[in-house]
DRENTORKOL-3810 file (N, C-alpha, C; in nm, 4 decimals):
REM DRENTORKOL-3810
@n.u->12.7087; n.v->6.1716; n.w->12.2853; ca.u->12.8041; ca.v->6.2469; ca.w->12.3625; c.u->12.7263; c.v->6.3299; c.w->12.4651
@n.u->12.7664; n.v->6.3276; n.w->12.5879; ca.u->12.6894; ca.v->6.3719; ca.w->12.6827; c.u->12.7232; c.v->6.5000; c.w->12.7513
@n.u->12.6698; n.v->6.5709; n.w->12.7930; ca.u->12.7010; ca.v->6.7106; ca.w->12.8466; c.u->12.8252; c.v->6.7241; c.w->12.9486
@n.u->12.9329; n.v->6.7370; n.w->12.9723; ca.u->13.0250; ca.v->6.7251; ca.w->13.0674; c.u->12.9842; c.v->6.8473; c.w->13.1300
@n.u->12.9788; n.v->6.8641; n.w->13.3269; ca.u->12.9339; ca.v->6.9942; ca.w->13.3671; c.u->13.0389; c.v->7.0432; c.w->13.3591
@n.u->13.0329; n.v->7.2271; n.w->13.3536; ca.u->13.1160; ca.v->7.2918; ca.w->13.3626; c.u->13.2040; c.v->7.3116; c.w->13.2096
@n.u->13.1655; n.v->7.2506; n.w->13.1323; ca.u->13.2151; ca.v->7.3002; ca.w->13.0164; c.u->13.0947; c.v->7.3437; c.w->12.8984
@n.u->13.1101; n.v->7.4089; n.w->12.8096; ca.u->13.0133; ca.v->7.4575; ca.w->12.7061; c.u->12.9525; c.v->7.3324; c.w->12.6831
@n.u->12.8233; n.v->7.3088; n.w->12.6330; ca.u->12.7672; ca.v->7.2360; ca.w->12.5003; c.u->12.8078; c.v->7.1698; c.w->12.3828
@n.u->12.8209; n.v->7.0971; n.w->12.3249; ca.u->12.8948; ca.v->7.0422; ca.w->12.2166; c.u->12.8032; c.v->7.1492; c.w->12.1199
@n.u->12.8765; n.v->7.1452; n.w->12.0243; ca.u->12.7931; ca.v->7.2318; ca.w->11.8778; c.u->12.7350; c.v->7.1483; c.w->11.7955
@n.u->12.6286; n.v->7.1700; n.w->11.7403; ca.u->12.5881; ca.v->7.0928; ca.w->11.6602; c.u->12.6961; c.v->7.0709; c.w->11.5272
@n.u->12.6392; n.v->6.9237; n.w->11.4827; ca.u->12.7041; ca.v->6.9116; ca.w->11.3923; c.u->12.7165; c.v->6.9446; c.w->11.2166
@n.u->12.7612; n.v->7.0648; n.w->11.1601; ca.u->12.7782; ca.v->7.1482; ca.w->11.0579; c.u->12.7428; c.v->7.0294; c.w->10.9436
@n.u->12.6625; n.v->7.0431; n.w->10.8915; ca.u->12.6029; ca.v->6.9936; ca.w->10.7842; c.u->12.6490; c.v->7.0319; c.w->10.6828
@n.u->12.7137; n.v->6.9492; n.w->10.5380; ca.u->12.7556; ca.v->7.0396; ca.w->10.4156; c.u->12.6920; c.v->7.0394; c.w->10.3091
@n.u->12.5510; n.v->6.9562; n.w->10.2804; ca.u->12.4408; ca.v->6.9980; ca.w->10.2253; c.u->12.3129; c.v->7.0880; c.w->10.2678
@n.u->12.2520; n.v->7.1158; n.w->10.1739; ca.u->12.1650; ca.v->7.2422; ca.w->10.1879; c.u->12.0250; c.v->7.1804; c.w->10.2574
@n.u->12.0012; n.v->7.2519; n.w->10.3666; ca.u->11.9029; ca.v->7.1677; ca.w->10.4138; c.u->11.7234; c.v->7.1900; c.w->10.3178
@n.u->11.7126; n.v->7.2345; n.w->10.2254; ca.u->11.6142; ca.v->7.2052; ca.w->10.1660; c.u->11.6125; c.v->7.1242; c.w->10.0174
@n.u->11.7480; n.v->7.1325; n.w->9.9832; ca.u->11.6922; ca.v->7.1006; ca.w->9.8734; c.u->11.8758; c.v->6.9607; c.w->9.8627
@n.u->11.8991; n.v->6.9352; n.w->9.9726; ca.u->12.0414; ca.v->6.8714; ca.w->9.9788; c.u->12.1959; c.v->6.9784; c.w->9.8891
@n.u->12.1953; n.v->7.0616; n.w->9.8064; ca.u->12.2619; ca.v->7.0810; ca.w->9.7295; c.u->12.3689; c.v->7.1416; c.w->9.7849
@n.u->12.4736; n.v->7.1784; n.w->9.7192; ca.u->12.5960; ca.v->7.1929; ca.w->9.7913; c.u->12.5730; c.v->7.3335; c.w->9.8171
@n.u->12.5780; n.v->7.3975; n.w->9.9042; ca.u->12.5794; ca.v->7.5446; ca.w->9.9540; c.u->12.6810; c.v->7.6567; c.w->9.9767
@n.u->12.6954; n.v->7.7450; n.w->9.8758; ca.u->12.7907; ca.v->7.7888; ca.w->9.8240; c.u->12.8623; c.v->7.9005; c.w->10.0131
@n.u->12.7198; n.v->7.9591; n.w->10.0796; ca.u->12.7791; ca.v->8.0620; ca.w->10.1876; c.u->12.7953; c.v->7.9559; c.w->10.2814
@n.u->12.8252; n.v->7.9812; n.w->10.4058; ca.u->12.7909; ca.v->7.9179; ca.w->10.5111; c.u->12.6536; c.v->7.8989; c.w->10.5937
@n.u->12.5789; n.v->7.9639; n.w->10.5592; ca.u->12.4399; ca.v->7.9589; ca.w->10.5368; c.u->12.3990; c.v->7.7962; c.w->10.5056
@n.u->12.3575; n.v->7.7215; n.w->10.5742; ca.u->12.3253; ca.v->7.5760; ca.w->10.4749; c.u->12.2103; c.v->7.5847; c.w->10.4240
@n.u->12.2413; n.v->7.6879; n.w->10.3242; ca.u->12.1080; ca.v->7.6787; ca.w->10.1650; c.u->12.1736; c.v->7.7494; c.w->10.0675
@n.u->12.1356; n.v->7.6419; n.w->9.9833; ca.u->12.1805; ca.v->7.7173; ca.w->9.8147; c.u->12.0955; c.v->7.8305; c.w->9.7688
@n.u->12.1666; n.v->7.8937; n.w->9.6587; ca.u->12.1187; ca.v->8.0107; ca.w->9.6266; c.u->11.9467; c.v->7.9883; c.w->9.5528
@n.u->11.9355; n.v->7.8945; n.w->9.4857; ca.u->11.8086; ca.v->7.8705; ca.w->9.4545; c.u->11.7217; c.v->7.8932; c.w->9.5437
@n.u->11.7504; n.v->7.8104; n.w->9.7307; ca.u->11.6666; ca.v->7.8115; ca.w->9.7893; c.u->11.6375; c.v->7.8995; c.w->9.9087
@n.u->11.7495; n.v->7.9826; n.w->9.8365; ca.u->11.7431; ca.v->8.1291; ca.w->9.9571; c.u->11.6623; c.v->8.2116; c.w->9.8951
@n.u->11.6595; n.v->8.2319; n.w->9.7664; ca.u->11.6235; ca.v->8.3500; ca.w->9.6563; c.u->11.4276; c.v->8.2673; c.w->9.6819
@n.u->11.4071; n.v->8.1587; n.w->9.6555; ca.u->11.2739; ca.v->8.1218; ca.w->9.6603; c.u->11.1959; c.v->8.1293; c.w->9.8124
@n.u->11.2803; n.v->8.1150; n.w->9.9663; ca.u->11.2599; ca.v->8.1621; ca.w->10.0544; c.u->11.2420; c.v->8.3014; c.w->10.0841
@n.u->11.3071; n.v->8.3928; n.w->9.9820; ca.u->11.3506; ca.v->8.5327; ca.w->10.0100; c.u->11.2509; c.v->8.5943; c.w->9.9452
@n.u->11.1648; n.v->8.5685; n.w->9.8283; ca.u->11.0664; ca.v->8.6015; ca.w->9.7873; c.u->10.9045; c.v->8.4983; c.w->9.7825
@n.u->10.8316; n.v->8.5180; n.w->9.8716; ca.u->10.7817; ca.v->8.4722; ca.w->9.8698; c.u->10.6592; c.v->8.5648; c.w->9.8212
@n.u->10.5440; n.v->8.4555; n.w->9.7048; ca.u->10.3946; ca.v->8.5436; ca.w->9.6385; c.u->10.3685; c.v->8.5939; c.w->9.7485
@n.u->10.2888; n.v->8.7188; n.w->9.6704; ca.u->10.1884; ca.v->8.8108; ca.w->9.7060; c.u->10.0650; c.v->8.7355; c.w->9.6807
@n.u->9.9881; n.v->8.6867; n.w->9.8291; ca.u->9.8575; ca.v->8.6244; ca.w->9.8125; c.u->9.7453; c.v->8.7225; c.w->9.7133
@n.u->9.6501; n.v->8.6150; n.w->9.6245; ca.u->9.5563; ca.v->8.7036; ca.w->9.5170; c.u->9.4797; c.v->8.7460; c.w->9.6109
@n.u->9.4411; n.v->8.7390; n.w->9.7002; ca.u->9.3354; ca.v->8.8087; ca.w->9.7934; c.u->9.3855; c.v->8.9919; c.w->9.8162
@n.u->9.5766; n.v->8.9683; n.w->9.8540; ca.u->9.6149; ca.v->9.0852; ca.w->9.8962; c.u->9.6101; c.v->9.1696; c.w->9.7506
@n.u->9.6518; n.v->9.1567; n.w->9.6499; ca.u->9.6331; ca.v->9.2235; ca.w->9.5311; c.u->9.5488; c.v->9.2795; c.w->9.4823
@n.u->9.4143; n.v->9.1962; n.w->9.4978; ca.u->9.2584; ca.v->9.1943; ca.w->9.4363; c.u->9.1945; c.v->9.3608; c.w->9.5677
@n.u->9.2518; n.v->9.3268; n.w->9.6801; ca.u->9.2120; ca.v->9.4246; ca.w->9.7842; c.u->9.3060; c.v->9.5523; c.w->9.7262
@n.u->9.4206; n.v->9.5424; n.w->9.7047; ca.u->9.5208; ca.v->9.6216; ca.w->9.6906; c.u->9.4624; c.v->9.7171; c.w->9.5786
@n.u->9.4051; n.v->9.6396; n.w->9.4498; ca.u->9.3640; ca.v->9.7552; ca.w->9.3526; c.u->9.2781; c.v->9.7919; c.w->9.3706
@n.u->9.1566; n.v->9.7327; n.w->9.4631; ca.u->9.0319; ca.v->9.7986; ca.w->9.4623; c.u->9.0640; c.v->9.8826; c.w->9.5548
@n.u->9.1689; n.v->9.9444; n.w->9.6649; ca.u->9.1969; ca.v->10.0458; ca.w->9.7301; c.u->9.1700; c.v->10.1420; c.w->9.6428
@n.u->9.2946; n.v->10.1614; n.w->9.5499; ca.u->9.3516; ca.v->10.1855; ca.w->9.4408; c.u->9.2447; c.v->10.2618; c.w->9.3517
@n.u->9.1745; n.v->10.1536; n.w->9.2952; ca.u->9.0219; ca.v->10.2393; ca.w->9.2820; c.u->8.9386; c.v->10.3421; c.w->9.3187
@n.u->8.9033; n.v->10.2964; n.w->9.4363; ca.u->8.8577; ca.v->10.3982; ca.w->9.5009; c.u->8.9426; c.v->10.5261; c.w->9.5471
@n.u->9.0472; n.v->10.5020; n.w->9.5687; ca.u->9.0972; ca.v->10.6417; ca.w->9.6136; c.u->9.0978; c.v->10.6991; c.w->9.4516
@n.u->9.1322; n.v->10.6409; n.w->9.3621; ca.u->9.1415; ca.v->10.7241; ca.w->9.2201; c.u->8.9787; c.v->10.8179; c.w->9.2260
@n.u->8.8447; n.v->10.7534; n.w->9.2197; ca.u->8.7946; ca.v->10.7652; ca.w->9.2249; c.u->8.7248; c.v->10.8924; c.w->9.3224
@n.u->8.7664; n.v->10.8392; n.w->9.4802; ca.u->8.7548; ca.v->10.9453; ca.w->9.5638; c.u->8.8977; c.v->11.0980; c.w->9.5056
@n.u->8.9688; n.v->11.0956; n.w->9.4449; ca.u->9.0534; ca.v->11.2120; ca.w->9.3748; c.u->8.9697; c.v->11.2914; c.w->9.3000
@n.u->8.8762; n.v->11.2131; n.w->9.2235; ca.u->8.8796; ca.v->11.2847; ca.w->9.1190; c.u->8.6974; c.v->11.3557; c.w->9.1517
@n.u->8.6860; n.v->11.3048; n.w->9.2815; ca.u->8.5341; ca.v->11.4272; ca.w->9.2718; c.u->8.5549; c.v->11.5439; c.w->9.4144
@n.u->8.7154; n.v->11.5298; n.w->9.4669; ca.u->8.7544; ca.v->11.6030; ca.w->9.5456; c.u->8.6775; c.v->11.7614; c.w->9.5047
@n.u->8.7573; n.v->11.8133; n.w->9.3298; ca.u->8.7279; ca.v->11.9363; ca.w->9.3124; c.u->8.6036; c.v->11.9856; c.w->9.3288
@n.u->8.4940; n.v->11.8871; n.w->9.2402; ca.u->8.3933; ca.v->11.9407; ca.w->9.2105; c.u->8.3161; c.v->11.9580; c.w->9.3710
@n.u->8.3339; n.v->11.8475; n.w->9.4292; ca.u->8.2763; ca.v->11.8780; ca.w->9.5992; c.u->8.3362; c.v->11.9951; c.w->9.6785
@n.u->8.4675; n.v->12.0096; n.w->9.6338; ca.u->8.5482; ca.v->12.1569; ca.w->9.7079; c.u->8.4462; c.v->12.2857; c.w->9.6573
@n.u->8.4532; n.v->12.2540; n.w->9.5221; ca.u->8.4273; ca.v->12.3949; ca.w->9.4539; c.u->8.2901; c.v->12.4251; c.w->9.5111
@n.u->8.2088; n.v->12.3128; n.w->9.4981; ca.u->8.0634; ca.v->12.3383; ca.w->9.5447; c.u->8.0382; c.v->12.3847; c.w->9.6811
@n.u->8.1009; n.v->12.3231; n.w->9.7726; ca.u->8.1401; ca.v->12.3851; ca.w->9.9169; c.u->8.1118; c.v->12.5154; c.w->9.9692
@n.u->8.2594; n.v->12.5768; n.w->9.8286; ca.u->8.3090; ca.v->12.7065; ca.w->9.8454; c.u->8.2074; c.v->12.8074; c.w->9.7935
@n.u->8.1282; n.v->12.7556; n.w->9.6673; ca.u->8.0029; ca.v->12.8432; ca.w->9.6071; c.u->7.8742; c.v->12.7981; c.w->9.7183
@n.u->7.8561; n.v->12.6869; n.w->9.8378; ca.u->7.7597; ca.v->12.7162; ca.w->9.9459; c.u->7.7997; c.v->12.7858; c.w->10.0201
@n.u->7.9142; n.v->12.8789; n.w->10.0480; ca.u->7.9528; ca.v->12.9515; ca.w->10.1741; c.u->7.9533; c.v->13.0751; c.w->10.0838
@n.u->8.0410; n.v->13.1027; n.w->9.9499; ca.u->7.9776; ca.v->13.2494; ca.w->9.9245; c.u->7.8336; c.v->13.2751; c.w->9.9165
@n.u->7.7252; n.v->13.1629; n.w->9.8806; ca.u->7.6054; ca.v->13.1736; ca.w->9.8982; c.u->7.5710; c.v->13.2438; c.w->10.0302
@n.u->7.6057; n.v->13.1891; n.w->10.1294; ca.u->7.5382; ca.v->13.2236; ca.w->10.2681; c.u->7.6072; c.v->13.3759; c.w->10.3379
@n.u->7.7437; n.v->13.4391; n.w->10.2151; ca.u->7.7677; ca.v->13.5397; ca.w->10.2563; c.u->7.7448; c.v->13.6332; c.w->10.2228
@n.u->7.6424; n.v->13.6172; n.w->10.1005; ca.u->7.5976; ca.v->13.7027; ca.w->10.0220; c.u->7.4633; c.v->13.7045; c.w->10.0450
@n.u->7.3844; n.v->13.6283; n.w->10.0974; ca.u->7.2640; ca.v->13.6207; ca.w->10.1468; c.u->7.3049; c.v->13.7376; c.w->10.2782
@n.u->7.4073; n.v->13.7149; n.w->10.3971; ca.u->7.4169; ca.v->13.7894; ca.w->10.4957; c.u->7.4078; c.v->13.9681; c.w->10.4650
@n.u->7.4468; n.v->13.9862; n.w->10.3244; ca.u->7.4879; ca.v->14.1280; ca.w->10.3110; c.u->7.3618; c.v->14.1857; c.w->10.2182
@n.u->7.2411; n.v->14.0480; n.w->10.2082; ca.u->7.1665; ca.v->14.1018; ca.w->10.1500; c.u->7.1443; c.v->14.0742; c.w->9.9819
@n.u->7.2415; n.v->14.0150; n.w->9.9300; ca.u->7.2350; ca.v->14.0125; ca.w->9.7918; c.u->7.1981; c.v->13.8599; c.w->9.7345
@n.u->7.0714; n.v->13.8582; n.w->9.7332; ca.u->6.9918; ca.v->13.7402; ca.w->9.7713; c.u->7.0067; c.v->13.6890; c.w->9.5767
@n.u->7.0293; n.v->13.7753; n.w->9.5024; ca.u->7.0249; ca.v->13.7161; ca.w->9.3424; c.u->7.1736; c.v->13.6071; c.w->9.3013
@n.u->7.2707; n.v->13.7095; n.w->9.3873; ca.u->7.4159; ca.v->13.6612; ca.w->9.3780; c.u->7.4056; c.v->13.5221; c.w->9.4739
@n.u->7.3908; n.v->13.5347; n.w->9.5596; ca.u->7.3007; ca.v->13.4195; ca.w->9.6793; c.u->7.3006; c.v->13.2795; c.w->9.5353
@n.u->7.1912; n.v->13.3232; n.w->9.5356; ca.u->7.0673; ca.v->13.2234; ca.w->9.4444; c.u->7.1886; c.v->13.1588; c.w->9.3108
@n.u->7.2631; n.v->13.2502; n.w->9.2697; ca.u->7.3139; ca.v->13.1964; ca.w->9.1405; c.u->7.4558; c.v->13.0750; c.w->9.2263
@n.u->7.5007; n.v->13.1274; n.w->9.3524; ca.u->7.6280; ca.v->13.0608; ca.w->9.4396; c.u->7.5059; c.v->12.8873; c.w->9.4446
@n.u->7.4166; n.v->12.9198; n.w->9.4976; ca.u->7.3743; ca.v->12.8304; ca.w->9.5498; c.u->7.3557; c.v->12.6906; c.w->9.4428
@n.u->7.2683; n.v->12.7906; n.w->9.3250; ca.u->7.2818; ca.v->12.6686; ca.w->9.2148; c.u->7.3909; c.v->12.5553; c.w->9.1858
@n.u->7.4937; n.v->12.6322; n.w->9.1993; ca.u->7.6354; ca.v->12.5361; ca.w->9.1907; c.u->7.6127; c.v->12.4460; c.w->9.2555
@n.u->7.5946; n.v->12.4681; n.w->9.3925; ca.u->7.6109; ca.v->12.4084; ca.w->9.5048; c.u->7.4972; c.v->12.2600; c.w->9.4809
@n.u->7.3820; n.v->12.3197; n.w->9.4425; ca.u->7.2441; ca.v->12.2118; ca.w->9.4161; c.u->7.2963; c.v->12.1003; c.w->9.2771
@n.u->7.3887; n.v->12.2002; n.w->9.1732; ca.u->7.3877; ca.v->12.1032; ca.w->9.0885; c.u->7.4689; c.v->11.9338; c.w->9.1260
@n.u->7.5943; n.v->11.9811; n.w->9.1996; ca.u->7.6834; ca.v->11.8696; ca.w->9.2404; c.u->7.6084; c.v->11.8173; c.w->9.3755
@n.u->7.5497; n.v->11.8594; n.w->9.4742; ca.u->7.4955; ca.v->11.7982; ca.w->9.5766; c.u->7.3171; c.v->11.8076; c.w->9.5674
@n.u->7.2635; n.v->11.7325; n.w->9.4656; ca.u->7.1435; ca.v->11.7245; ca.w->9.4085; c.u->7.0375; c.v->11.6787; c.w->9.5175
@n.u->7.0617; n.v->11.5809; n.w->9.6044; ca.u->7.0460; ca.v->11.5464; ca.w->9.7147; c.u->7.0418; c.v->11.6274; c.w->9.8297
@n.u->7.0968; n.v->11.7447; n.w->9.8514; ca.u->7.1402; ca.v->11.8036; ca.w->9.9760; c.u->6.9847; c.v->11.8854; c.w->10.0384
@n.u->6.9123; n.v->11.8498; n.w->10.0928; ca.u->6.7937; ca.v->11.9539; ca.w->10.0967; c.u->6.8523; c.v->12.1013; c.w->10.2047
@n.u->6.9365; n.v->12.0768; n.w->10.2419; ca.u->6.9797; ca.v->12.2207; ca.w->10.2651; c.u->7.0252; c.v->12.3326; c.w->10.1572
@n.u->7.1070; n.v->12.2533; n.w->10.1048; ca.u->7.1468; ca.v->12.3318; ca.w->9.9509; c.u->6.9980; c.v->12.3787; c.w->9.8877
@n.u->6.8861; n.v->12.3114; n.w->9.8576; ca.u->6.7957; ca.v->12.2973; ca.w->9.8160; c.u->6.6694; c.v->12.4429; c.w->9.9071
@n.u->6.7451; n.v->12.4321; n.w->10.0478; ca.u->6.6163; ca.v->12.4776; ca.w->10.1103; c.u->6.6779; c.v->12.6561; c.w->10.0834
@n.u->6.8305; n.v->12.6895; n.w->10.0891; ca.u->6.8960; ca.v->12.7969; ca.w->10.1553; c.u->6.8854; c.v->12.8458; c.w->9.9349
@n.u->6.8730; n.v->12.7613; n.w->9.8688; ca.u->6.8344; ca.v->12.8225; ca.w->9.7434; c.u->6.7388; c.v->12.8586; c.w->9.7302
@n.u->6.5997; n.v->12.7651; n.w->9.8064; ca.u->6.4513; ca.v->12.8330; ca.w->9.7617; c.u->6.4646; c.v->12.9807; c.w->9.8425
@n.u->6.5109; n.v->12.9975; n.w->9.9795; ca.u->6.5189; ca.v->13.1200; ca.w->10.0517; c.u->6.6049; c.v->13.2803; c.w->9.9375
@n.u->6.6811; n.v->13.2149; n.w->9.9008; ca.u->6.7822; ca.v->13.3090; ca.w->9.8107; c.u->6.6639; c.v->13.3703; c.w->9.6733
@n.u->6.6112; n.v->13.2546; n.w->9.6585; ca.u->6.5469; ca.v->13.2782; ca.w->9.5155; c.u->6.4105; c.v->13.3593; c.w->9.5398
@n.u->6.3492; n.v->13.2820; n.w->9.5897; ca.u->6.2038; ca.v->13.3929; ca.w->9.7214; c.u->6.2547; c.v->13.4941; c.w->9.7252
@n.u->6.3569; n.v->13.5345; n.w->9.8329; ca.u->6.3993; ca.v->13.6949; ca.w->9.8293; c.u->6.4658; c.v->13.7575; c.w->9.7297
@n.u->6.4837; n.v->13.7040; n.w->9.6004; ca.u->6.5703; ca.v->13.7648; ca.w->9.4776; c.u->6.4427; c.v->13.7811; c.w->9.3878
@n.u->6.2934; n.v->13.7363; n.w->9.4431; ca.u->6.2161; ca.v->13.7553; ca.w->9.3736; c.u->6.1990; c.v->13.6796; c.w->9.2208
@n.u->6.2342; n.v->13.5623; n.w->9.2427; ca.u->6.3235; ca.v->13.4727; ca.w->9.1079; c.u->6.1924; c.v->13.3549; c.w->9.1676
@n.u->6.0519; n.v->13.3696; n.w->9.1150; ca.u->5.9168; ca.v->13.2826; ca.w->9.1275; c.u->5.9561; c.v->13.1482; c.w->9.0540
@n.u->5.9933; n.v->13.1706; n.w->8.9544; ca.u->5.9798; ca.v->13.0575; ca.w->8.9176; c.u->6.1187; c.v->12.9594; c.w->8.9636
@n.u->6.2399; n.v->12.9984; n.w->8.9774; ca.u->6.3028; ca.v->12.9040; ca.w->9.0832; c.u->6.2443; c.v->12.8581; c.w->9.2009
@n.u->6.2286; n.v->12.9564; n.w->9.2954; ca.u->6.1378; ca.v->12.9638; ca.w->9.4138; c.u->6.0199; c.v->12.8687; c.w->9.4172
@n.u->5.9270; n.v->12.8303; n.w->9.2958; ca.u->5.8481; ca.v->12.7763; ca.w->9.2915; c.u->5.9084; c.v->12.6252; c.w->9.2778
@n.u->5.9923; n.v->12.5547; n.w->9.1611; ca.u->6.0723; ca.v->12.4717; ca.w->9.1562; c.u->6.1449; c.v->12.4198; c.w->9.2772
@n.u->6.2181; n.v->12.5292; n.w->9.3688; ca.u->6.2685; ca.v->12.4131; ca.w->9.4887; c.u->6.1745; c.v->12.3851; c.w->9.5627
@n.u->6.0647; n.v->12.5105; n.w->9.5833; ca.u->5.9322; ca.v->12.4643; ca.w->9.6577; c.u->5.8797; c.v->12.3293; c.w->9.6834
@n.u->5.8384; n.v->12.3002; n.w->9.5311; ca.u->5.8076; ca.v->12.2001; ca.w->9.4954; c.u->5.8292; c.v->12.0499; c.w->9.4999
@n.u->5.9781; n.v->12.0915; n.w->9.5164; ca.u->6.1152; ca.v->11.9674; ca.w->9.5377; c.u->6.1090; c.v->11.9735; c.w->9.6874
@n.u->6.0747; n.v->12.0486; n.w->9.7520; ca.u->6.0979; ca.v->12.0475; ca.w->9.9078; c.u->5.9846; c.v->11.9978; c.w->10.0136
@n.u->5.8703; n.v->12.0061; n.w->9.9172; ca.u->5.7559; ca.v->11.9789; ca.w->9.9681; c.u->5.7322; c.v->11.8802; c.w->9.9906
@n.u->5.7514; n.v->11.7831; n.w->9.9211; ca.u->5.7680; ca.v->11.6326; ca.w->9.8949; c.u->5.8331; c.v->11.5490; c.w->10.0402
@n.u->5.9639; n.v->11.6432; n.w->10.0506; ca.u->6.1335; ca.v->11.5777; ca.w->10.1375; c.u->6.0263; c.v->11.5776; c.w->10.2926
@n.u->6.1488; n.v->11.4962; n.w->10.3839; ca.u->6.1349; ca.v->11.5222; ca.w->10.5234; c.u->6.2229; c.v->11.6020; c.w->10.5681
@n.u->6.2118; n.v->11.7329; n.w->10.5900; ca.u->6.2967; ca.v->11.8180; ca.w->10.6535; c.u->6.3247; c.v->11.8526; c.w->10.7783
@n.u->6.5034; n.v->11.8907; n.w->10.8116; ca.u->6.5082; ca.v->11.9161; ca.w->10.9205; c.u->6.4187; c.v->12.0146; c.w->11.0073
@n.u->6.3547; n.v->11.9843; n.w->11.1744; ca.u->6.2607; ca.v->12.1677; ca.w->11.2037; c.u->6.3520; c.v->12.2535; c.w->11.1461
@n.u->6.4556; n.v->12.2466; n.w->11.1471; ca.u->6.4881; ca.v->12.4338; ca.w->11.1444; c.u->6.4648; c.v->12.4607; c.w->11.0075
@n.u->6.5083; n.v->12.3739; n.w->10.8956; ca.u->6.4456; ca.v->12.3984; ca.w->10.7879; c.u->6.3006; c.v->12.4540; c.w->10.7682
@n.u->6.2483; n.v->12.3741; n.w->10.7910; ca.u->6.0989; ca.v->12.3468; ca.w->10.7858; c.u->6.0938; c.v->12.5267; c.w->10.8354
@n.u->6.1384; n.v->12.5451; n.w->10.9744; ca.u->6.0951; ca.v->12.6586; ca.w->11.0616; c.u->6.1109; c.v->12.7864; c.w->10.9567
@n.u->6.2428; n.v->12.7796; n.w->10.8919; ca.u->6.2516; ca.v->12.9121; ca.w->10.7833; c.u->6.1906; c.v->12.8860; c.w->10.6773
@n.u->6.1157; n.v->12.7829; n.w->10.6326; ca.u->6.0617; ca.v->12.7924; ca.w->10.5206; c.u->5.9296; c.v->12.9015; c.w->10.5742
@n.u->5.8659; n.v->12.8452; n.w->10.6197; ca.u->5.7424; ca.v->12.9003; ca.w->10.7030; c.u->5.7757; c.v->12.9962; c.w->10.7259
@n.u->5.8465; n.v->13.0851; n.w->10.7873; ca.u->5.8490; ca.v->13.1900; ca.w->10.8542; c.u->5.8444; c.v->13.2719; c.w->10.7167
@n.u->5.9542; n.v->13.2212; n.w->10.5987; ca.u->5.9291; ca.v->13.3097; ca.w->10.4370; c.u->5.8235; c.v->13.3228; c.w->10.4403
@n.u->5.6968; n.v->13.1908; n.w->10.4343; ca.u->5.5703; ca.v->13.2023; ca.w->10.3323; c.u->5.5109; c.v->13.2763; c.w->10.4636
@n.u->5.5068; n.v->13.2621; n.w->10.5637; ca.u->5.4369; ca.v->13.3706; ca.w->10.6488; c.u->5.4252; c.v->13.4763; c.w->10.6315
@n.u->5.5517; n.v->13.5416; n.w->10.6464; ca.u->5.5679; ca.v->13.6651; ca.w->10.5727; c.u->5.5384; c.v->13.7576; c.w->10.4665
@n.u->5.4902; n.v->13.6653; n.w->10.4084; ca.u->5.4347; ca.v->13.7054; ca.w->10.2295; c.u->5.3015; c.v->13.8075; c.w->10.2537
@n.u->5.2068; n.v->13.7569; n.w->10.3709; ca.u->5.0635; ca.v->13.7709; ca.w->10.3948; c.u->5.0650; c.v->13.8943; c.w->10.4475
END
């Protein structure tokens, strides 16, 4: 049947089986409910899942050392405000916190040997010394260490 001009298109012709699976199709929709419901849900690829929990993981993971990194934070800044006012023992004990959870940090490390030196606390003082001597430190580090042991003389 051929296009006559000037009038609509013919319509296609309405099919009364289901076009995937032939079966009789209950909406006008031509697909049965089997093959709407199996179109309508289609798997979750194992790749997306396997990624999905190891998100999952890690953020659990990244939760749960939120505090102890907050708290330590907050005991390196009362450190450095108590060093400002002079109270280099209170200093030294903030700072420890700070060294125990960020063991690694040679600032934590350097702004404790300074606290402990001026709290007169040798044998800490001697201990981060020791630990610091070893590291590659930032100059400015480096610069206040020196300027302490200078001072001593």
């Amino acid at each position: 049947m051929a296009a006559v001009p000037g009038q609509p298109p013919p319509l296609a012709e309405v099919t009364k089986g289901c076009r995937s699976c032939g079966a009789e199709p209950e909406f006008a929709i031509p697909l049965c409910a089997d093959c709407r419901t199996k179109l309508a849900e289609p798997p979750i690829p194992i790749g997306i899942k396997l990624a999905g929990i190891a998100i999952a993981l890690l953020l659990l993971l990244a939760l749960t050392r939120i505090p102890s990194s907050l708290s330590a934070a907050i005991a390196f800044e009362r450190g450095e405000r108590s060093e400002q006012k002079l109270q280099f023992a209170v200093a030294e004990n903030e700072y420890q916190k700070s060294v125990l959870t960020f063991p690694r940090s040679d600032l934590a490390h350097t702004r404790l040997f300074v606290a402990a030196y001026r709290a007169r606390d040798t044998g800490t003082a001697r201990h981060e010394f020791e630990y610091l001597r070893g590291r590659r430190l930032d100059a400015k580090l480096i610069g206040e260490i020196s300027a302490i042991l200078g001072s001593r003389h």
